[in-house]
Phi, psi and omega in degrees: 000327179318286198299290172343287173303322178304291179319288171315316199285333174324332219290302195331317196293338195285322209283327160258030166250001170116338182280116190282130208172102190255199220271354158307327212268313183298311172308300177305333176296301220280293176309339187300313211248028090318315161328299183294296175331306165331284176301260256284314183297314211273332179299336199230340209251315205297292174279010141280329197291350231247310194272345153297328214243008163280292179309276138034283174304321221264305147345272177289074189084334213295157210227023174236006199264305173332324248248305203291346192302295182282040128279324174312322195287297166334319201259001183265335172294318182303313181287348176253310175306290151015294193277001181248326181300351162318000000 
């Protein structure tokens, strides 16, 4: 919303520096290019910071990782009876 208001009140300034243009053609520039800004944060910045702040957890305290360790250990014995009653 920032950039948006920012990007519009931008219009006046073009207007007094001579570029004539008009304010629909500005508008579509000005949001196109929030858009663009948008998508570019949320494809590369967004799902590393999300996957730092997973790993972090995962790490650190985390009070569910004992729980899943033995269910892992569990389904690897179950997968092992398994492979033998064969």
């Amino acid at each position: 919303m920032i950039f948006s208001f920012s990007g519009v009140s931008a219009y006046g300034v073009l207007l007094q520096r001579g570029y004539n243009i008009p304010f629909w053609v500005f508008l579509v520039l000005t949001f196109s290019g929030i858009a663009a800004m948008a998508l570019f944060v949320w494809k590369f910045t967004m799902h590393s910071t999300f996957s730092a702040w997973n790993y972090q957890w995962w790490e650190h305290d985390n009070p569910m990782r004992k729980e899943v360790e033995e269910i892992k250990k569990e389904l690897a014995e179950i997968k092992k009876l398994i492979k033998e009653q064969r």
